[in-house]
N, C-alpha and C positions, 0 to 999 in steps of 0.2 A: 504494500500500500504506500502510494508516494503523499507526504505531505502536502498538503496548500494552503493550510493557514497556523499560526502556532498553537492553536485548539487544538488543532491534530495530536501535536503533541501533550498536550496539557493532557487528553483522552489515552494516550499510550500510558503515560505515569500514573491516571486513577487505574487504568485496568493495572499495571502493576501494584499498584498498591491493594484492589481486589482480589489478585494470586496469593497475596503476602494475609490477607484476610486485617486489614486496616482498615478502619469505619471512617467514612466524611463525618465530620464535625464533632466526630468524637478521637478519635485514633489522630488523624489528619485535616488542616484546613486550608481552605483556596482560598487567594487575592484578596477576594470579597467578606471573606466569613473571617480574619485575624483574633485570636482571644485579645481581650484587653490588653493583659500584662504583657503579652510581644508587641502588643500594637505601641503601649507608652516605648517598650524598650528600642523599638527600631526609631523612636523619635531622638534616639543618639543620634544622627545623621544633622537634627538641626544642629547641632553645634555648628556645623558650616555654610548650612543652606536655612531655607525660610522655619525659622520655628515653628509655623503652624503644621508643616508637613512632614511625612517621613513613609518611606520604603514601604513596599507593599509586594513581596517574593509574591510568587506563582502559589505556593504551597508552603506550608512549614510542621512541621509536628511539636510536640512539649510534650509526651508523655512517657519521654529516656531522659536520663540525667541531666542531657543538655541537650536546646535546644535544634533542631535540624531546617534550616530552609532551604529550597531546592526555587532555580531558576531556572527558566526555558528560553531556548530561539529557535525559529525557523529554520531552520538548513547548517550544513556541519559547518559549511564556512564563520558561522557565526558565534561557535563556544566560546574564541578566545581573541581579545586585543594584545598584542605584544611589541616591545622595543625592545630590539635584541637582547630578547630571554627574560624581559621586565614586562610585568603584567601593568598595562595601562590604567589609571585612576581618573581621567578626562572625564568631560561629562558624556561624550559622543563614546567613547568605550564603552560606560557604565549602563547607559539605554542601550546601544545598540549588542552587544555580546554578552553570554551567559555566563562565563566565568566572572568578568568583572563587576556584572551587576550583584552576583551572588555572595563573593569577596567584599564589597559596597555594604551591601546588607549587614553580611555575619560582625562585618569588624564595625557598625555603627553597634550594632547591638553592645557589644561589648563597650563602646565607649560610652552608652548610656549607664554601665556600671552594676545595670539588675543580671548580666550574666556575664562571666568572667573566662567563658568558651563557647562556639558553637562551630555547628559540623554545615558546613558550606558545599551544596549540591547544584553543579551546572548539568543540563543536556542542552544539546544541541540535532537536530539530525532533519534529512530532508524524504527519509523510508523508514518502515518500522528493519529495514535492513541498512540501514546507515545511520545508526544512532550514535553520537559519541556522549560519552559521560563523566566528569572531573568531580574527584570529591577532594577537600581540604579542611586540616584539621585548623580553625582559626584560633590563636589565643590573646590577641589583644586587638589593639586599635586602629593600627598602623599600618602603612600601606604594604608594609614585607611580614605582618604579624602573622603567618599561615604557613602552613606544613601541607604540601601535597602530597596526596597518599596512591600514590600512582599502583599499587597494585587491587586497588579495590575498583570496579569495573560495572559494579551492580548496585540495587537495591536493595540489593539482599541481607545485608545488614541490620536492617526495619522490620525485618520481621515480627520478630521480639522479645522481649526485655535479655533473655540472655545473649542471644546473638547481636544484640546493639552491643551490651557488656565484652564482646568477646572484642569486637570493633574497637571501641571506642578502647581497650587497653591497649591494644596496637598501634594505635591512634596517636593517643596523647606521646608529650614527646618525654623522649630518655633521658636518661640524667648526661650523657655525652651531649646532645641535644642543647638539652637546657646551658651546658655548661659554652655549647659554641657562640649559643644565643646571645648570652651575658657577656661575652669578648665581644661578638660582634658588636652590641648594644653600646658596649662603653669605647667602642672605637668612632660607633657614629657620634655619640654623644661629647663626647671629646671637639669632633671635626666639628661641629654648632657650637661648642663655647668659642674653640678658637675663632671663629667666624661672627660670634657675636664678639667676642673682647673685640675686633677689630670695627664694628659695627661702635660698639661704645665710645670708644676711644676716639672714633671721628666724628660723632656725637658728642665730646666733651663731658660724658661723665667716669669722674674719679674712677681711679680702680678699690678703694674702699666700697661705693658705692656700690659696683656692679653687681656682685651677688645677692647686695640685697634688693634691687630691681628684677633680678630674676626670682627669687623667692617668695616675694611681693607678689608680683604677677602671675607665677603661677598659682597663688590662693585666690587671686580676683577671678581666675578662669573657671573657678569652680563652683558648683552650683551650690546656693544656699539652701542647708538641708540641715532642720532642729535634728534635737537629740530622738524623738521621735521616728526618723527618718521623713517626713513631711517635709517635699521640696516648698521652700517660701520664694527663690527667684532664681532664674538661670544666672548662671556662672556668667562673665563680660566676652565677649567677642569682639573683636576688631573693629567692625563697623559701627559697636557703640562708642567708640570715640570719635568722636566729630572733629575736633579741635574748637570747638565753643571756645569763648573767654571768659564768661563769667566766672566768677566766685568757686561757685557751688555746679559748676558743668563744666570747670577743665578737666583735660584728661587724666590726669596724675592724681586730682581730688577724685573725678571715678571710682579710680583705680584704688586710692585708699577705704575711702568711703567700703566698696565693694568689699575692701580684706577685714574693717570692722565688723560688717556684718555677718559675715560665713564665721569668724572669730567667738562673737556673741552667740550665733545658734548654736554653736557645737558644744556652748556651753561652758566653755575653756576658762579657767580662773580669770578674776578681774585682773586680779596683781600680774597675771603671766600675760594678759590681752595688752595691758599697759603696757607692759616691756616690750613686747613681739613690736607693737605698733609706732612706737618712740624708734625702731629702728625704720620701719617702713614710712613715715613720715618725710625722707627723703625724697621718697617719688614723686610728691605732691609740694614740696614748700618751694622751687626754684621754679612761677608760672613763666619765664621765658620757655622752658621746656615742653610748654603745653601750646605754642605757638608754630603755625603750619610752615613748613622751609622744605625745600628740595629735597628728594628723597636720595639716600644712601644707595649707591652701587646694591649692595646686600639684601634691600628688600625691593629693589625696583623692579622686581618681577612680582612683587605680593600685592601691590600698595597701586590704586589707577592714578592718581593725583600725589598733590604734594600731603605731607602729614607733618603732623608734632613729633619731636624728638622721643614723646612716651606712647605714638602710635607706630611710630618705626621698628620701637624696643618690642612693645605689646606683639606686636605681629609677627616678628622673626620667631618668640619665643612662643608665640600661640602655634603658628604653623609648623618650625619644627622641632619642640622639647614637647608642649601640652599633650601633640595629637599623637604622640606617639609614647604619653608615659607606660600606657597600655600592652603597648608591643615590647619595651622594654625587660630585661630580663628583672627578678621582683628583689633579686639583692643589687640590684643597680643602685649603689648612691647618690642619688643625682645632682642632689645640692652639692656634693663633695666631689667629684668629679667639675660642675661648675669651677669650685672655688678655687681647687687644685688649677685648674688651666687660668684663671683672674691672678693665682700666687705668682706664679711666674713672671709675669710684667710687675707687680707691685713689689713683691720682693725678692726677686732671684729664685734660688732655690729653697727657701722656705724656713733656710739653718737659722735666720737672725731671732724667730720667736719657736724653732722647733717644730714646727707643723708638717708633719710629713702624714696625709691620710692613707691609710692602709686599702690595698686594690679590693673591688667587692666580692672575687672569685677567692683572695685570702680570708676577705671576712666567713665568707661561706663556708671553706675549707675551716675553719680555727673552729666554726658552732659545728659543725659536723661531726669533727672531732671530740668535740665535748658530748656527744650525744641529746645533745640541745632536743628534747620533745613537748609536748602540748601542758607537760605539768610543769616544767621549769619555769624557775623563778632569773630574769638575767637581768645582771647588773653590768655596766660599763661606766668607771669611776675618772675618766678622760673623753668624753662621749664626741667632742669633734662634730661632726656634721651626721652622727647617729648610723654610720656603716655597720657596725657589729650588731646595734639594735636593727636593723633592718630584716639584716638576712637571717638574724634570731626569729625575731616574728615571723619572717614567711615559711623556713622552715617549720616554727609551733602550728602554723595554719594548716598549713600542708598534711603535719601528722593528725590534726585534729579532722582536716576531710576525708583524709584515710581512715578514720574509724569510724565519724559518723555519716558520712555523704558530704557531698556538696550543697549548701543551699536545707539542708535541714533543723528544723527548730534545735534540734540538740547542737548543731556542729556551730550555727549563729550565737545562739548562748557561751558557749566556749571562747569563740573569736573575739566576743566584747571583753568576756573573762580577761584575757589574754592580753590585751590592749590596753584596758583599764589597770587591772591589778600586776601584772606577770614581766613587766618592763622597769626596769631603774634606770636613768643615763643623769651624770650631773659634770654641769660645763660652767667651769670657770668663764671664758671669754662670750661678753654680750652678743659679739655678732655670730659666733657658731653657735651658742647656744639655740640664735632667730633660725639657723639655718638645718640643727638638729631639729626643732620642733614642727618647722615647715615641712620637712622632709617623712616625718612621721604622718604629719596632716595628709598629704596626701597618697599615707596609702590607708587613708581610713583612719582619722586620728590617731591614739596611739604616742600621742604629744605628755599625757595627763600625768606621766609620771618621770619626766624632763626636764629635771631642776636645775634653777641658774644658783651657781655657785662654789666654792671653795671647795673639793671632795673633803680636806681634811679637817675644815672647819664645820661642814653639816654637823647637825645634832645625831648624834648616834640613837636617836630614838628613830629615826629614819630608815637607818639600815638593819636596827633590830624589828622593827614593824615589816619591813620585807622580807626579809630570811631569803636571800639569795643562795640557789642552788649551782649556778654557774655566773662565772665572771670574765669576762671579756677584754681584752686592754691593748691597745698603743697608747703610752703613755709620751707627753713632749719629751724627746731623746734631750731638750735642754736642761731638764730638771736632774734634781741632785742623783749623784747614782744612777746616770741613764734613765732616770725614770723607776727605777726599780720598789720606791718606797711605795706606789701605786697599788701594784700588786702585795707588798705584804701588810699595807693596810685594807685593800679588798678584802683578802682570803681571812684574816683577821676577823673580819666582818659578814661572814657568810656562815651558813649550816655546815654542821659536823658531815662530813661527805661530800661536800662541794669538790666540783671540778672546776679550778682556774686557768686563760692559755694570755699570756701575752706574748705579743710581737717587739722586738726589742733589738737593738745594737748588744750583738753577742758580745763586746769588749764585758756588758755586765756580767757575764758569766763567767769570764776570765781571769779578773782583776780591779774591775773599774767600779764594782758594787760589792767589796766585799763584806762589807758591815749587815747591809740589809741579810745578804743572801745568809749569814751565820746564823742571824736571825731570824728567819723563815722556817730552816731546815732544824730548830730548834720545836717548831708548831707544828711546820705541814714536810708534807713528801713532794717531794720534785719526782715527777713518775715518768717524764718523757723529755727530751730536746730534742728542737729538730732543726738542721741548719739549711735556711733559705737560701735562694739564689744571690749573686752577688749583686745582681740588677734589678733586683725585686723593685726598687723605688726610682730608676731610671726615670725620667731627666730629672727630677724632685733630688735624689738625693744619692750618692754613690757612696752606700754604707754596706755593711755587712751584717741582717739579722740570721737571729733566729727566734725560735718560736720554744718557749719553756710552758711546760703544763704539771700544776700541782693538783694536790687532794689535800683540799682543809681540814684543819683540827685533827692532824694525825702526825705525831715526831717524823723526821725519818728516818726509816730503818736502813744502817750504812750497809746490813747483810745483806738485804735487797736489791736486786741489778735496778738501774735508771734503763729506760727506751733511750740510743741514739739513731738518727735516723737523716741520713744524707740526703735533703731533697734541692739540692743545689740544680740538676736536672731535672726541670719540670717541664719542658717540653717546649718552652718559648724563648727565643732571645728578643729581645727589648731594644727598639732603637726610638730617637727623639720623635717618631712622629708615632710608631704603633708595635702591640707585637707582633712577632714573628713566629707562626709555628711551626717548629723544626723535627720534633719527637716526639708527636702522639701526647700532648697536653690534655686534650678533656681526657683521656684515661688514665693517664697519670695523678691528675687532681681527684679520680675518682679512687686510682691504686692509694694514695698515700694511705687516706682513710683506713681501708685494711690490711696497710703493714703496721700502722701503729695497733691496730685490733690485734693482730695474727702473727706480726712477725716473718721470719723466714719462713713461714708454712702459708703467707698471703695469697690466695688466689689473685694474682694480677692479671690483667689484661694489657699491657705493656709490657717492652723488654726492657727487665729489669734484671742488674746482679744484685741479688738480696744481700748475696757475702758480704759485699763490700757497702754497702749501705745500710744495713739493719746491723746493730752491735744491742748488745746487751751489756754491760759494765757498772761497775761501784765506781760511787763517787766518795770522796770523805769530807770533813766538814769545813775545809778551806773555804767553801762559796766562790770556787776561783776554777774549777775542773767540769764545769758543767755547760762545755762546747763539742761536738763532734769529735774535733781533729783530734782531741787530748785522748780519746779513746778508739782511736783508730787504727790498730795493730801497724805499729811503724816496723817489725823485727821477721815480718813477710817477706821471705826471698823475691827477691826479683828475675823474673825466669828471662829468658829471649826474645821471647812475645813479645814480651813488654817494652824492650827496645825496639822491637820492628816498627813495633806500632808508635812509638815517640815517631822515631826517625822517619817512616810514612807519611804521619799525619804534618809533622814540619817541613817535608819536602812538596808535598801535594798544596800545603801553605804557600811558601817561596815560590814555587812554579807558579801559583795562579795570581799573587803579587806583582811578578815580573812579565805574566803574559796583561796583565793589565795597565800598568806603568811602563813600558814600552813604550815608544813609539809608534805609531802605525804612518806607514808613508801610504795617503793617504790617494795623492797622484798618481800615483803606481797603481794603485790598488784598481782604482777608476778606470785608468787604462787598460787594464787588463778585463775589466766587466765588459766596456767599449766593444772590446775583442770579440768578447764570447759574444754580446748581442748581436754584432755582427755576421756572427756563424750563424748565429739561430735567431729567425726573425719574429719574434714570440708576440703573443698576445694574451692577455692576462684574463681569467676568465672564473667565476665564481663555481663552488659546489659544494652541495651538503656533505656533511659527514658519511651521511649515509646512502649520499650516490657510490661513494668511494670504499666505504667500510660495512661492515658486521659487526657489533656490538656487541659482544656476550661477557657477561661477568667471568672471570677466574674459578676455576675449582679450589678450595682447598680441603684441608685435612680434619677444620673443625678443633682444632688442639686449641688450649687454652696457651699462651705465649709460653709460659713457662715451662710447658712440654713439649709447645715446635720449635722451640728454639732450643732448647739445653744441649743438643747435638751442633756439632762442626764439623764443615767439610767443605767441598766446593759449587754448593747448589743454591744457587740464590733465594731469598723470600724478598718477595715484592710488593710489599705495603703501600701503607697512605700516608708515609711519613715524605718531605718536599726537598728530601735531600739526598745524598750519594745515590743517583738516578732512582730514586724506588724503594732501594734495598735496604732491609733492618737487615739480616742476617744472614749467613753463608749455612746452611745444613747438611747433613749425609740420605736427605729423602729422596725418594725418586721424584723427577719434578712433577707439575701438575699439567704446566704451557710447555706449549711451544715458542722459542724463542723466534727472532726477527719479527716482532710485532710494539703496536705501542699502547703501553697501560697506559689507564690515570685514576685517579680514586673520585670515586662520586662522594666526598666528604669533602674534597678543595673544589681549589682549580685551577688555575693555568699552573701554579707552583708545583704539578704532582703530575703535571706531565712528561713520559716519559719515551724514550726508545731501549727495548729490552731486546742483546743482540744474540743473549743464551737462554736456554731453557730453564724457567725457573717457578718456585711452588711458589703457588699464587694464594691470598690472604683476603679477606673480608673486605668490601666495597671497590675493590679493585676490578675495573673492568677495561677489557682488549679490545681493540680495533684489529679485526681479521679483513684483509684486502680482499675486494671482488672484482678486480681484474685480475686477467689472465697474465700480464708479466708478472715475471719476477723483479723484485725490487730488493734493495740493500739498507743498509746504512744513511749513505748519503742524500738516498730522498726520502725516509723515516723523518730525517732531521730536519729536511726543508719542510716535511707536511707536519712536526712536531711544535718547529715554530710560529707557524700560520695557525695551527689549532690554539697554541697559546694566547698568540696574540688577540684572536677570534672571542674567547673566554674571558679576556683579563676584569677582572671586579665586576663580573657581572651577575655571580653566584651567590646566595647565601642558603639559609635552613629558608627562609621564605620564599625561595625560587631555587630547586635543589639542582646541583650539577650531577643530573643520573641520565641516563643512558636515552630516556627521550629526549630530554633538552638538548643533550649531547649531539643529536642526533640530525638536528634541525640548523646545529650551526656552517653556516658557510666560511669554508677559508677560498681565501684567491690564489691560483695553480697558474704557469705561463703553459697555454697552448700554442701549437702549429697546425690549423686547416682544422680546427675544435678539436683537437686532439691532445691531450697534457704532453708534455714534452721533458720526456722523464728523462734525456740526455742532456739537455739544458738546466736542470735541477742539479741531476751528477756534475755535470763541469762548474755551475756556480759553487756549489759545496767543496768539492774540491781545490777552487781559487784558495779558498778560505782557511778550510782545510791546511793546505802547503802555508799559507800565512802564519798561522799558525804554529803549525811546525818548524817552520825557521827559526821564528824566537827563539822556539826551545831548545832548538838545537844552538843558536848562539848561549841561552844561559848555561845549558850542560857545559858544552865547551867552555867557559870561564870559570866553572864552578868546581870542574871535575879537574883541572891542571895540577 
C-alpha cells in the first residue's frame, strides 16, 4: 500500500499499536486527545517560542516510567534534517522532518522540568514496505541531549510494562556514557565562558563582576515556583528586556527584581536572601548598562537590533548555559567551571588566594568512593562553588530512584529529604559562597543548608545537629599545612564511622603537615592514598595531588596495611584549551572505584598493571610517609624490558621531535606535486563510505582486559584507545581480523582512526572498513583514504550524534579521479612523495645520531 497522505501513516502506527493490544485514550493518545500533565509539560518549548503554545506529537503514551512521543512524515525522505552528521534545530527542520520535530518535542519536555527523560519516536515512510523508524533515548534539554539507539527498529518495545523495562534499561545511558557526557559537557561549557569573559570584557564589566552576572541571570531565567511547587510567573527571557529606561523597567532592575522573587518563593532564609542579593545588586545599580548600543560580534547572531549591555549578557547566557543546563552532565559544576575560566584573566592562576576548584569527574570519583548513598549525611567544610555537594546529591538521587522509581511519592519524599536535611557546605568567601548557593538552586534548591562563614568558627552545635557520615574536601592549598587542618577538624566532627576523602598537594603527606597529620592518626585511620595525575589542575595550577581517605573516630592501627594506589594514568592528558583522551578514561575513572574496593583481584575493564599500582603497606606515625612513591618497592630488579622500553619510547620521542622541527623545503616539495599532477590529470570527486566500504564491527574474544591481555606475544589488540595506531597490546591469541584494513572505534572519532597492516584481535566498538572493489590496494592508499575519512569526521561526533557504523557510513570523503574512475596510482605516487620526504629526514637524523 503506497502512502498519500500522513494519515496513512498515522493508521499504520494505531494498527500497530492494535497488534501490541494498546487502547486509544487509555494505553495511547493522538494530537488531539494530549492528557493534561504532557500537554503543560510540552509547554517547555515556550521558553523560546510564544508562551501560549507548545508541541502537539502525532501520538504519545505515559503509562511506562517515562514518557514516549512518536512523530510522523510523509515519505522516507523526510525522517531526518542533517548538517554533516548534526541533527538540525531550524524551524523549517522541526515542521518539516520527523526526527527533528520528535527531538523538539522530547527535549522541550524535559526542559519544562515535570520529566527528566523521554523516549523520542520518528517514522517516516512512503509504503507500508518503506517504513523507516529512529528511536532516541532523550535526557535533557539540549540540542545534543539524546542517545540514538540504532538497534531498536520496532514498536515492539510498547508492548508492555516489562518489555518497555527490558528497553528502557538498554536505553538509558552507562556509567562510560555518563562519564563521556560530563567531559564533553565541561568542555562545551568551558568554550561559552571563555567566549563570554570575552563578550564581558568588551562590555566593560569587571572580572569581579562576571560571575556574578552569570549567576544572577541564570536564577532570573527560572520560573517562579513557591514551596508548594505552584508556578506564580515564568522564569525572564530575552525579549522581556526591552531596554526601557525607567526606574522600575530597566533591564538589570528586571533582572534583579526577577532573582528576589524566585529567592522569596522558595522560601530561602531572609538573612541568606539579603546576602545572595547585596551581591547580585551589581547587575542593576550601573543604568548606563541598561542603555541600547551596538551589538557585540558574540551575540550578533542572537540579538535583531541593537540591545543593552544586560540584554547582550542575558542572551548569550540564556541561549547557551540556561538551554542547555539540562543536557549537561548532573555533577557539572557550573558556576565553578564559570568562575575557574573569569580566574584566569583576574588573577592568573588562582595561587594569590589559593582557589584551585576540583574537576567535577574528580568530585564524582572522591563520592563514589566514599560510597556516598540516599542515607548519607555530606558535609564539605571549604565548599567553593559546591562541586563535591553537587555530585553528592545527584548521586543520593540516583540511589534513591533506584529503589523507589522515578517520579514516585516515596522517591519525591526522599529527594526533599535529601536536599533539605542530608547537605552541609560552609564558605568562608561572600562571593563563592553567592555562587555555591546558586548552583545548588538550580538543581532544585538544595541551597538550605549552605552556610556563609568561618568552618572553624561555626558553633559546633551545627555540626553536632548534623552528624555527618561523609566528608568531602579541597581545602585552599594556601592555608596553614596545605590545608590539612580542614580535614582533621571535619573528621573530628562527624559520626563514629564516617568516611572522609580530600584532595590535596601530597607535599602534606610528606612533610609539609606534619603536626596535623600526628594528630589525626592519633583519632582516625588513614585507610587509602591515592596519587593523582600530575596535570590534574592544568592550566589552574601545576601541583602534585593526591587524594587521602580516612574513617572517623577510630586510632590507627600501625598493624594495618594503608590502600596505595597509583592513579597518575587516568587516561587523559590535559592541554591549555581541553582534554585529551589517550587511554581508555571513562573506564579507568570507572576501574579506580574497584581497585580501591578489590585491590589486585579488581575486575577492571582497562589495561591495567595492578602490580605496580595497587600496594598495600604500613605507615608509622611520622604523618610524613603517607604518599605513593614512599611505598613503592624501589629494591625491584630491573630486567631488559625495561631498558628497551626506556630506550624505545625516547627514540620514537627524538625521531618525531626532529621529523617535526625540521625543515620542510617547501618549493621542492610543490614541484614535485606539479610533477605528479602533471602525469595524472585528476579530478576530484566525492563518495560515501559506503560506496567504497563494508562496515562490520570486529570479532573478539569477550575477555575481560585483564584476561586478554595478561599474555605477550606478537598479535596485536586493536582498541578504542587514539594512540600507537589502535593498539593496547601485543598477545599470543590467534587473531580475530584480517589485517590490510582500516578500524576506528564508534566511541571517538577522527582521533581513532586507523590503518591496520597485520592481522590482529579485535576489541569492543571497534569496527572495519572491508573494501568493495575488486583491486587490491596497500598501504599507501589506506593512508590517503585514512586521512580524508579523518578529516571528513573531525568534531562532529558526540554521545548525542554517535560515531557508529550508520553515520559512518553516510560520510563523504573526496578521492582524485581519471574518466570517474578513482585513480589509485595517483594516491600511491602522492603518498609516496611524502613518504620519501619523510624518510630522508630520518635518514639524515640517524646519520648524525648514530656517528
Amino acid at each position: 500500500m503506497e502512502f498519500k497522505l500522513e494519515e496513512h501513516i498515522n493508521d499504520w502506527v494505531k494498527e500497530k499499536f492494535d497488534s501490541l493490544k494498546l487502547k486509544n485514550q487509555i494505553d495511547f493518545f493522538t494530537e488531539s486527545a494530549i492528557p493534561d500533565y504532557l500537554k503543560d509539560a510540552l509547554r517547555g518549548r515556550a521558553k523560546t517560542e510564544n508562551r501560549t503554545n507548545f508541541g502537539k506529537p502525532d501520538f504519545s503514551l505515559t503509562k511506562y516510567k517515562i514518557p514516549v512521543i512518536i512523530e510522523n512524515k510523509l515519505g522516507s525522505n523526510k525522517l531526518i534534517s542533517e548538517n554533516k552528521g548534526i541533527i538540525k534545530f531550524d524551524n523549517k527542520s522541526i515542521s518539516g522532518y520527523a526526527v527533528n520535530g520528535a527531538l523538539y518535542y522530547a527535549t522541550g519536555i524535559v526542559a519544562s522540568a515535570k520529566y527528566h527523560e523521554v523516549i523520542a519516536v520518528a517514522i517516516a515512510g512512503d509504503s507500508i514496505s518503506n517504513i523507516k523508524l529512529n528511536v532516541y533515548y532523550v535526557y535533557g534539554s539540549g540540542e545534543r541531549s539524546f542517545k540514538y539507539l540504532n538497534d531498536v527498529q520496532s514498536l515492539d518495545f510498547l508492548e508492555n510494562e516489562n518489555s518497555f523495562n527490558e528497553f528502557y534499561d538498554s536505553a538509558i545511558l552507562t556509567e562510560h556514557e555518563k562519564h563521556e557526557i560530563l567531559i564533553n559537557s565541561q568542555a562545551s561549557l568551558q568554550k561559552y565562558a571563555k567566549n563570554l569573559n570575552k563578550l564581558m570584557h568588551n562590555l566593560n564589566i569587571t572580572a569581579a563582576q562576571r560571575v556574578l552576572y552569570v549567576s544572577g541571570m541564570l536564577l532570573s531565567m527560572q520560573p517562579v515556583i513557591d514551596k508548594n511547587g505552584v508556578k506564580i510567573q515564568d522564569g525572564l527571557i530575552p525579549d522581556d528586556l526591552k531596554g526601557i529606561q525607567s526606574n522600575s523597567k530597566r533591564d538589570g532592575v528586571q533582572i534583579v527584581n526577577q532573582i528576589a522573587e524566585f529567592l522569596k518563593a522558595r522560601d530561602i532564609p531572609y538573612d541568606k536572601q539579603e546576602l545572595m542579593l547585596s551581591s547580585f545588586y551589581e547587575i542593576s545599580k550601573d543604568s548606563q548598562r541598561d542603555e541600547k548600543i551596538v551589538l557585540e560580534s558574540e551575540v550578533a547572531t542572537l540579538i535583531n537590533s541593537e540591545a543593552s549591555t544586560s540584554k547582550q549578557i542575558f542572551t548569550f547566557i540564556y541561549k547557551n548555559i540556561f538551554l542547555s543546563i539540562d543536557a549537561m552532565a548532573g555533577h557539572l559544576d557550573i558556576m565553578g567551571e564559570m568562575y575557574s575560566e573569569f580566574l584566569k584573566y583576574a588573577l592568573g592562576d588562582g595561587k594569590e588566594i589559593g582557589i584551585v576548584l576540583t574537576p567535577p569527574y574528580i568530585t564524582k570519583m572522591m563520592a563514589s568512593i566514599l560510597n556516598v548513598d540516599k542515607d548519607s549525611k555530606v558535609m564539605d567544610l571549604a565548599t567553593g562553588s559546591a562541586g563535591f555537594l553537587i555530585s553528592a546529591m545527584d548521586i543520593m538521587i540516583e540511589h534513591v530512584e533506584s529503589m523507589y522509581g522515578k517520579k514516585t511519592s516515596l522517591s519525591k519524599q526522599k529527594i526533599a529529604e535529601i536536599k533539605e536535611q542530608q547537605l552541609l557546605g560552609v564558605e568562608l568567601n561572600a562571593e563563592m559562597y553567592t555562587l555555591a548557593a546558586t548552583n545548588m538552586v538550580l538543581r532544585g534548591d538544595g541551597s538550605s543548608n549552605i552556610l556563609k562563614g568561618n568552618t572553624f568558627n561555626t558553633p559546633s552545635s551545627v555540626y553536632d545537629a548534623f552528624k555527618a557520615t561523609i566528608l568531602l574536601l579541597n581545602p585552599p592549598f594556601s592555608y596553614t599545612e596545605n590545608g590539612m587542618p580542614f580535614i582533621a577538624f571535619g573528621l573530628d566532627r562527624m559520626e563514629k564511622g564516617g568516611l572522609g576523602a580530600i584532595i590535596i598537594q601530597d607535599s602534606a603527606g610528606s612533610g609539609k603537615a606534619v603536626n596535623t597529620n600526628k594528630s589525626i592518626l592519633k583519632k582516625h585511620t588513614l585507610l587509602a592514598s591515592i596519587k593523582m595525575p600530575m596535570d590534574l589542575f592544568q592550566p589552574m595550577a601545576g601541583v602534585q595531588t593526591s587524594i587521602y581517605i580516612f574513617e572517623a573516630h577510630r586510632p590507627h592501627d600501625y598493624d594495618k596495611p594503608v590502600k596505595f594506589i597509583d592513579f597518575r594514568n587516568d587516561g587523559y592528558k590535559r592541554g591549555s584549551r581541553a582534554l585529551h583522551n589517550i587511554d581508555e578514561p571513562s573506564k579507568r575513572y570507572s576501574d579506580i572505584i574497584k581497585i580501591y574496593k578489590a585491590g589486585k583481584n579488581a575486575k577492571v575493564e582497562a589495561s591495567w598493571d595492578l602490580d605496580s599500582v595497587y600496594i598495600e603497606d604500613f605507615i608509622t606515625n611520622s604523618g610524613k610517609d603517607w604518599n605513593f612513591e614512599k611505598h613503592k618497592n624501589s629494591n625491584k630488579k630491573v630486567h631488559l624490558d625495561d631498558f628497551k622500553k626506556t630506550i624505545s619510547d625516547y627514540l620514537l620521542w627524538d625521531i618525531d621531535r626532529i621529523l617535526k622541527e625540521s625543515e620542510i623545503d617547501h618549493d621542492a616539495m610543490q614541484n614535485k606535486i606539479e610533477i605528479l599532477n602533471n602525469q595524472y590529470t585528476v579530478a576530484w570527486s566525492e563518495y560515501t563510505i559506503d560506496e567504497l566500504f563494508d562496515i562490520r564491527p570486529t570479532k573478539n574474544y569477550g575477555l575481560s582486559n585483564r584476561d586478554l591481555l595478561k599474555s605477550t606475544g606478537n598479535i596485536p589488540v586493536v582498541s578504542n584507545t587514539s594512540i600507537n595506531n589502535g593498539i593496547t597490546a601485543y598477545v599470543d591469541l590467534e587473531p580475530t581480523e584480517q589485517g590490510n584494513v582500516i578500524t576506528f572505534s564508534d566511541t571517538t572519532s577522527d582521533d581513532a582512526i586507523f590503518y591496520q597492516p597485520k592481522d590482529f584481535v579485535g576489541y569492543s566498538h571497534i569496527q572495519c572498513l572491508h573494501k568493495k572493489f575488486d583491486r587490491e590496494i596497500g598501504e599507501k592508499v589506506y593512508l590517503f583514504i585514512v586521512t580524508a575519512f579523518r578529516h571528513a569526521v573531525k568534531g562532529k561526533y558526540n554521545y548525542g550524534s554517535k560515531f557508529n557504523r550508520k553515520n559512518a557510513a553516510k560520510e563523504k570523503i573526496t578521492l582524485p579521479t581519471i574518466d570517474g574512475k578513482i585513480s589509485f596510482e595517483y594516491i600511491e605516487g602522492f603518498i609516496e612523495l611524502l613518504q620519501k620526504e619523510r624518510l630522508s629526514r630520518l635518514q639524515n637524523y640517524l646519520a648524525n645520531t648514530l656517528k
